[in-house]
C-alpha positions in Angstrom: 0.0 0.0 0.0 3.0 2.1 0.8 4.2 2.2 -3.1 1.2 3.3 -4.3 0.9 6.5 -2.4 4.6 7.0 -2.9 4.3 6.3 -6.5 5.4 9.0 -9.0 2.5 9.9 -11.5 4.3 13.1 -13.0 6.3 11.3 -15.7 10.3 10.6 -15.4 11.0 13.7 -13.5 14.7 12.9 -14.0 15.4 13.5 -17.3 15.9 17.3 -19.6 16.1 19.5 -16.6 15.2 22.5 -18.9 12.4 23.3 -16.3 15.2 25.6 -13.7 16.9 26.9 -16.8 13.6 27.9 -18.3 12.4 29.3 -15.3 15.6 31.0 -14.6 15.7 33.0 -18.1 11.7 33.8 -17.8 12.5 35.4 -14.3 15.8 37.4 -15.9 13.8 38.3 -19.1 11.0 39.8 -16.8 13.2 41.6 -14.5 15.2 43.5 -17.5 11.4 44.4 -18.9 10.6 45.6 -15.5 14.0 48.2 -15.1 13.1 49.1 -19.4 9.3 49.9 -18.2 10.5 52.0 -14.8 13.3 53.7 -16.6 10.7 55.0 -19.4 7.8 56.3 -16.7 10.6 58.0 -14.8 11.6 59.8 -18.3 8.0 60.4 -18.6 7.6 62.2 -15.8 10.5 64.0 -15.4 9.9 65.7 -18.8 6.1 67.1 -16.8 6.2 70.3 -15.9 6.8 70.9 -11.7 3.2 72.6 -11.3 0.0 72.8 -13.7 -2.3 76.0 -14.1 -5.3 75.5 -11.9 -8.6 74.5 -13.9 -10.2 77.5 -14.3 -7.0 79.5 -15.9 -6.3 79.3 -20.1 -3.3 77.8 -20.7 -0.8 79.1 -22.2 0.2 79.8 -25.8 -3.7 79.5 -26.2 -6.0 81.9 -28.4 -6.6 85.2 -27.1 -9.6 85.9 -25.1 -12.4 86.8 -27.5 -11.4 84.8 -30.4 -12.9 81.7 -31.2 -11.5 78.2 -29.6 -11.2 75.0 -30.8 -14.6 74.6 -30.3 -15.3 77.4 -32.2 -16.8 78.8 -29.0 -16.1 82.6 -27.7 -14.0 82.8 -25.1 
């Protein structure tokens, strides 16, 4: 009874051992994605400006007050 609960019902386990190496490269090739990924949001941000206009205020380098908008709305 013994050998049938330590019986092995995965297959020979024993032979390729590609399963570490493969593991091994996924976790390396998901790492160097992760640094890529962080090093491009940090470039991202640090290209945002340090404040931004409050809501209410035209931007700037917009139309002139009075002139149509994008919209085609007066301003």
């Amino acid at each position: 009874m013994s050998a049938v609960l330590a019986g092995n019902s995965f297959g020979d386990t024993e032979s390729g051992g590609l399963a570490g190496p493969l593991g091994l490269l996924i976790i390396v090739l998901m790492a160097i994605a992760t640094v890529l990924l962080i090093r491009n949001m940090n470039s991202r941000l640090r290209r945002l400006p340090d404040r931004f206009p409050p809501p209410g205020a035209p931007a700037a380098g917009t139309d002139k007050p009075g002139e149509p908008g994008p919209e085609g709305k007066t301003e």
